[in-house]
Backbone bond lengths (Angstrom), bond angles and torsions (degrees), N, CA, C in turn:
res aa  C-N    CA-C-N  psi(-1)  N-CA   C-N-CA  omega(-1)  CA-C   N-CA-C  phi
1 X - - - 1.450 - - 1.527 110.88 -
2 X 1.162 119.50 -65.30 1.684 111.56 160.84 1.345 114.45 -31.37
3 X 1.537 110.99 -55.41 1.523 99.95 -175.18 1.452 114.01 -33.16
4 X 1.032 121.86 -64.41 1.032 140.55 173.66 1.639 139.89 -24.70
5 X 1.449 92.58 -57.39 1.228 106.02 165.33 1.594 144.58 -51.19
6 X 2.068 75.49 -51.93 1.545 107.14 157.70 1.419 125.69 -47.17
7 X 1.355 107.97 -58.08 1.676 127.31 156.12 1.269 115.96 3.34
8 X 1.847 81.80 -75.42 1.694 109.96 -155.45 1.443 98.60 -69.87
9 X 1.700 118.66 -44.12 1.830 124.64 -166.61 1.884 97.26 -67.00
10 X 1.208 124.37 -28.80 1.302 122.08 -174.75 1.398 111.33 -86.26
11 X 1.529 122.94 -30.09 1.585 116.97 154.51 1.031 143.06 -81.73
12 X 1.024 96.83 -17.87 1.637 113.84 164.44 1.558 109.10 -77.55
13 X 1.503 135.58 -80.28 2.087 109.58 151.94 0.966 132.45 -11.83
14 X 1.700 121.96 -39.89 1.506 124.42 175.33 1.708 109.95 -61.93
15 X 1.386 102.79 -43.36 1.776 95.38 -173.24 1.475 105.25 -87.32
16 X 1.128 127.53 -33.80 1.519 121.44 162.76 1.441 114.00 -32.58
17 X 1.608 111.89 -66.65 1.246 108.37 -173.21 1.310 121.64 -45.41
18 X 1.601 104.16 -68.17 1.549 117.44 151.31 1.656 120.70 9.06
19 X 1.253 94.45 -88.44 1.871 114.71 179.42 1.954 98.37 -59.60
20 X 1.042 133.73 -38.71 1.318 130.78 -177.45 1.554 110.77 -49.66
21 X 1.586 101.47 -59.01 1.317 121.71 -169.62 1.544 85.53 -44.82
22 X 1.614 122.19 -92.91 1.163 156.51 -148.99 1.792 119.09 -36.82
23 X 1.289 85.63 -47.86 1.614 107.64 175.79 2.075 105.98 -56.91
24 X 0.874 116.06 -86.45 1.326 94.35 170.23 1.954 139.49 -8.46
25 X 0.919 91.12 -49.59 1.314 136.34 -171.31 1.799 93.41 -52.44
26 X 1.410 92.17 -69.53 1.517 112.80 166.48 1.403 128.81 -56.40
27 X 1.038 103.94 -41.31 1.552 121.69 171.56 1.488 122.43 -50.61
28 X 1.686 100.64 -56.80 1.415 104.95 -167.99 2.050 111.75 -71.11
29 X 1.702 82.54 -28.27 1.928 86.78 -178.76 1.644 108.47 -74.08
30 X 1.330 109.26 -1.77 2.135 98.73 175.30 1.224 100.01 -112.28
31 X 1.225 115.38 -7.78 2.226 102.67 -171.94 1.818 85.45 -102.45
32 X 1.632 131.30 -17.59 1.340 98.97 -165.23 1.753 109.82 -78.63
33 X 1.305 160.40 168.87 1.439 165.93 91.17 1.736 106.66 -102.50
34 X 1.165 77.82 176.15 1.313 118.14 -143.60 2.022 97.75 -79.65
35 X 1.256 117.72 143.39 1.321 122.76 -164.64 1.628 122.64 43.18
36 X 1.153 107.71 37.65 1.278 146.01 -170.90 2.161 89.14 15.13
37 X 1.372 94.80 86.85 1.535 116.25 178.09 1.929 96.23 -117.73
38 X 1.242 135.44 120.56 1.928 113.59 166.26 1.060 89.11 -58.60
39 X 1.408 89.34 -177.44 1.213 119.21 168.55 1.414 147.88 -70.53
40 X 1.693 116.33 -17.32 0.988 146.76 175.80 1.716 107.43 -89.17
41 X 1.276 111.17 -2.56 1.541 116.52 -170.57 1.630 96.68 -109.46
42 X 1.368 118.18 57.97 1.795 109.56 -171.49 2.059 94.96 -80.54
43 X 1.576 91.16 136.46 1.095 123.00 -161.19 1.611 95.17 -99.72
44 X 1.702 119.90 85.79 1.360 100.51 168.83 1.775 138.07 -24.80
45 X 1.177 125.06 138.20 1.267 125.97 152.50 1.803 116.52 -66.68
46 X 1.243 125.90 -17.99 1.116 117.92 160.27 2.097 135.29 -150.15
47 X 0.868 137.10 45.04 0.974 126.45 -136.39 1.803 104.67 -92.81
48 X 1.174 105.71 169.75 1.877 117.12 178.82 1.389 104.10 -160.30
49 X 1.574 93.95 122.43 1.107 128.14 -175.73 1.520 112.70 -115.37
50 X 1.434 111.90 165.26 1.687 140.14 -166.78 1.237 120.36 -107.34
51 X 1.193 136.91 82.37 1.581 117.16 169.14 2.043 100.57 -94.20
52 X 1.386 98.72 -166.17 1.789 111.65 -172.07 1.494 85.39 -63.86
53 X 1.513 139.54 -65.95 1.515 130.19 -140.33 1.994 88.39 -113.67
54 X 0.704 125.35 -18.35 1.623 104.33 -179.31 1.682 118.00 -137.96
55 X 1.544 101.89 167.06 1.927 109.05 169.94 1.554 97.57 -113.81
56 X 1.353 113.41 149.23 1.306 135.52 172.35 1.074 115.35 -134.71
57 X 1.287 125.29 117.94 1.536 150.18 135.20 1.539 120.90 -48.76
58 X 0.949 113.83 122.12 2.112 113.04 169.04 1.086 91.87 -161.21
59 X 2.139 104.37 117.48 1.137 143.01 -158.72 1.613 104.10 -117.59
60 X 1.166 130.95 104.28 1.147 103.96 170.58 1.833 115.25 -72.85
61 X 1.281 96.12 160.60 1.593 104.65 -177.51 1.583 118.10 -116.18
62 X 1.498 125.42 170.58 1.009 121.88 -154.67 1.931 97.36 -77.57
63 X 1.241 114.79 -8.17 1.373 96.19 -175.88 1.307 110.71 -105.48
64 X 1.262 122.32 31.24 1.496 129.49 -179.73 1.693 117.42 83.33
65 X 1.047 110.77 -5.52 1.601 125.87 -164.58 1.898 99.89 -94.11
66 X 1.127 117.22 157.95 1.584 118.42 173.71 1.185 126.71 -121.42
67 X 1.274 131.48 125.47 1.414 120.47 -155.55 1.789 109.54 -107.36
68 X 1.288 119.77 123.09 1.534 120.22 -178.92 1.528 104.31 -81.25
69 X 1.835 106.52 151.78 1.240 94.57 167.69 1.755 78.47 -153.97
70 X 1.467 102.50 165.33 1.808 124.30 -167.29 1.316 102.19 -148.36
71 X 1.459 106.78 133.67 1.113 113.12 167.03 2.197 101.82 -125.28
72 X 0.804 121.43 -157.24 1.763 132.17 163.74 1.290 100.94 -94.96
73 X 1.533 109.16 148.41 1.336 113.02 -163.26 1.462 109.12 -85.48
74 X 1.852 116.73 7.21 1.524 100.19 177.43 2.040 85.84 -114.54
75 X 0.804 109.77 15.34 1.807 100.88 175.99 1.545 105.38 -97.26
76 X 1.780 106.91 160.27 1.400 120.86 -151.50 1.705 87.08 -88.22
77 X 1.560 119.36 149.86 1.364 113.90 162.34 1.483 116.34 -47.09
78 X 1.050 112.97 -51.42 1.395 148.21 178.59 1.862 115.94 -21.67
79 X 1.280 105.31 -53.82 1.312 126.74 139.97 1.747 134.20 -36.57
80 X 1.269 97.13 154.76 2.092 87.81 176.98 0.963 113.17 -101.04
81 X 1.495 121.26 131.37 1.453 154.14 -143.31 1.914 94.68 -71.39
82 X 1.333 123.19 123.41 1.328 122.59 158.48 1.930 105.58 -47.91
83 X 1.199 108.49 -69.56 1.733 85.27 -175.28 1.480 96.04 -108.93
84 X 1.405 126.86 -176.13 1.005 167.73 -170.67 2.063 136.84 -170.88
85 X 1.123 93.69 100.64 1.747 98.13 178.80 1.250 118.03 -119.19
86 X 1.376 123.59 115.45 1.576 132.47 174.61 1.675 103.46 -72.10
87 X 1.664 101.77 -170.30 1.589 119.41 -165.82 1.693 111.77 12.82
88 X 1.544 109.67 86.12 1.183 124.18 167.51 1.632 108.73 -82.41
89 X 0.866 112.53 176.58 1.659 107.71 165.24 1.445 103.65 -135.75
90 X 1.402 121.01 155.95 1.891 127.13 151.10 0.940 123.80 -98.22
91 X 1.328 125.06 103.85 1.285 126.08 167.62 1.492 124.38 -79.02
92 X 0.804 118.04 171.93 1.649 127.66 177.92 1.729 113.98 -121.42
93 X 1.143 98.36 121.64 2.116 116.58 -177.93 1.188 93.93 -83.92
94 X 1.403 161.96 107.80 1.429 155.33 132.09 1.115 107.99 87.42
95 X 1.531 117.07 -149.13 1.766 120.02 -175.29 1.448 95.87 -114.24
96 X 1.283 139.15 22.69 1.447 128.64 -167.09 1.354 96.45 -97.72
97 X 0.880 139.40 -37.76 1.687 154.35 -158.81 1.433 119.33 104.33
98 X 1.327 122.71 29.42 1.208 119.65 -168.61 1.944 98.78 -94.37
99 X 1.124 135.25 145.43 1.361 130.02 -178.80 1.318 92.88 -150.57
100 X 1.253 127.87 173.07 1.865 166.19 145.18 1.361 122.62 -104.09
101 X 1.239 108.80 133.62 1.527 101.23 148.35 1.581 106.75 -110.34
102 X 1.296 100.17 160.09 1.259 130.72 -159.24 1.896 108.68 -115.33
103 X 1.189 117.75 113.12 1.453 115.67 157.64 1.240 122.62 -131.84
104 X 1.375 144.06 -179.71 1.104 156.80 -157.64 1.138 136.00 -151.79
105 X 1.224 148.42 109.84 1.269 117.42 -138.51 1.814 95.75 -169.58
106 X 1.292 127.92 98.18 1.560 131.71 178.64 1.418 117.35 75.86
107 X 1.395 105.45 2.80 1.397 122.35 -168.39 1.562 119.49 109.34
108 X 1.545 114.42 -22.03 1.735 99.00 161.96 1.367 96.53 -86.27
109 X 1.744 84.24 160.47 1.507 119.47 154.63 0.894 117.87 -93.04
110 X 1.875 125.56 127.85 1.678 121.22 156.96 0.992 89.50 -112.45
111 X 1.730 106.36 148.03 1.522 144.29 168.78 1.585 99.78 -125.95
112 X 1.575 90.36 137.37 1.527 109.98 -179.95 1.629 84.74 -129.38
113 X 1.645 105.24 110.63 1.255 112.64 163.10 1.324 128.36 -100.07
114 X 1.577 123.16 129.27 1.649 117.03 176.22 1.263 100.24 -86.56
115 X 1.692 118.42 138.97 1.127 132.27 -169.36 1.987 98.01 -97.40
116 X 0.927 135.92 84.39 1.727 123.21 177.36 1.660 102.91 -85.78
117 X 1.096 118.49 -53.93 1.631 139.52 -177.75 1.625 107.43 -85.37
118 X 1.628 123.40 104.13 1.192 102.31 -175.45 1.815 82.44 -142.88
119 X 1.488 97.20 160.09 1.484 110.70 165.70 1.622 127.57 -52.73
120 X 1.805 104.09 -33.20 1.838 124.81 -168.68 1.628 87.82 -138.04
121 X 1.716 80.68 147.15 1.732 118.14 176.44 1.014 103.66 -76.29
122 X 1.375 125.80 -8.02 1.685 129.48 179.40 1.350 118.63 -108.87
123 X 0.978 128.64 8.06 1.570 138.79 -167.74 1.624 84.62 -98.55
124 X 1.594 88.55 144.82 1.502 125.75 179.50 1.293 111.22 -78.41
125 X 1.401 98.48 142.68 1.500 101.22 -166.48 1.587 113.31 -90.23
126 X 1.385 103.23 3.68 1.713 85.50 178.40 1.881 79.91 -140.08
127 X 1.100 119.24 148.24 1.936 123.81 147.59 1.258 114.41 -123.31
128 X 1.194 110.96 166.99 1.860 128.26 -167.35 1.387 95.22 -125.77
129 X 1.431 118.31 134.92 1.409 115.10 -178.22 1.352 82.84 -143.16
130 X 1.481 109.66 139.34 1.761 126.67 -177.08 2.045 93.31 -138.17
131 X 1.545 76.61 126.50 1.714 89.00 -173.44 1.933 102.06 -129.18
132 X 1.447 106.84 142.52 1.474 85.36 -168.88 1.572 105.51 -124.86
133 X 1.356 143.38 -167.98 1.190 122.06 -132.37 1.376 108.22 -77.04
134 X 1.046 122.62 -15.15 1.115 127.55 -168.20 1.843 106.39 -85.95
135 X 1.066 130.17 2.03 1.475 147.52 -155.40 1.482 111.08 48.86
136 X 1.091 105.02 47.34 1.751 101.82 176.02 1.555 113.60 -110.17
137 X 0.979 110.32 137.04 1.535 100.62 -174.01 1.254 135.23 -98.87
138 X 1.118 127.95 124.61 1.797 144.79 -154.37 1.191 111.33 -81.12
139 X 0.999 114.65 -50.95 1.954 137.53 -179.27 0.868 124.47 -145.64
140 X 1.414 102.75 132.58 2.180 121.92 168.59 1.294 96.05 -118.77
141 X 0.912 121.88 119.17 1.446 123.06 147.48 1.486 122.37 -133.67
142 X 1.525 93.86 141.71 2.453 90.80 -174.06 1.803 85.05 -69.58
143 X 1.525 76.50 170.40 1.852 89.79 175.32 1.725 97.55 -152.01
144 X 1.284 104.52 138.80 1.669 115.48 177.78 1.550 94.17 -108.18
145 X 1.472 90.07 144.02 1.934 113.16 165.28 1.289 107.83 -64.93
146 X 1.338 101.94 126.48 1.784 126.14 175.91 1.422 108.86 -90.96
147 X 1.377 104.51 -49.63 1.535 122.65 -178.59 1.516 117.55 -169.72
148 X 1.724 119.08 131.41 1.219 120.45 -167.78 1.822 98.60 -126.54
C-alpha cells in the first residue's frame, strides 16, 4: 500500500515538473512581436487623425518605415498634402501601450503620439508635438481619429 502511494506522489511530481519546465517555453513564443509592441497594442497600418489646424495621414510602408502627410484641417484628403515626410519610425513609451511616431523633417521633429495610458478619461487619443531645432516646442495639439 505505501508502495503505492509513493508511486502515485512520485508521478504525480514527475508531471508537475514536466508542465513547469514547458510552460515558459510557451509563454515567451505568444508575448514576443515584433518592435517590442504586445499584442493588445495593434499598431494600425494606416490611420488619420484631426487636430484644430491640420489632418494627418501615417501610412505604414512596405519597408517598415511610416510616411506622414498634412493637409489644413478644412481641406479634402483627397487633395495634395501641404507637407509630406517619409522614413518615420515607431517607437514604443513603456509597457502600457502608449507609442509615437517619430519624423523629421528640415530639422523639426513631429511626433504623433497615441495616448492608451493617460492620467483623464478625456484626453485625446492621439497628440502632435512639433519641436524645432533647437528642441523647443512649437505645437501640441490633441488629435481625434477620423479614420483607422
Amino acid at each position: 500500500m505505501i508502495k503505492k502511494i509513493l508511486l502515485g506522489a512520485f508521478c504525480t511530481a514527475q508531471f508537475s515538473l514536466a508542465y513547469a519546465i514547458e510552460k515558459p517555453a510557451l509563454m515567451l513564443n505568444t508575448v514576443h512581436v515584433s518592435n517590442d509592441i504586445q499584442p493588445f497594442q495593434k499598431v494600425p497600418k494606416t490611420v488619420i487623425i484631426k487636430t484644430k489646424k491640420f489632418k494627418i495621414r501615417i501610412d505604414k510602408q512596405p519597408n517598415g518605415k511610416y510616411l506622414y502627410q498634412s493637409w489644413a484641417a478644412n481641406a479634402r484628403i483627397t487633395s495634395k498634402p501641404s507637407m509630406i515626410i517619409s522614413d518615420g519610425e515607431l517607437i514604443p513609451d513603456g509597457s502600457g501601450g502608449n507609442y509615437y511616431f517619430n519624423f523629421v523633417n528640415e530639422g523639426h521633429t513631429y511626433q504623433v503620439w497615441r495616448n492608451y495610458l493617460t492620467d483623464s478619461a478625456s484626453k485625446a487619443p492621439y497628440t502632435l508635438t512639433v519641436n524645432d531645432e533647437n528642441d523647443h516646442e512649437i505645437v501640441r495639439q490633441d488629435a481625434y481619429v477620423v479614420k483607422q
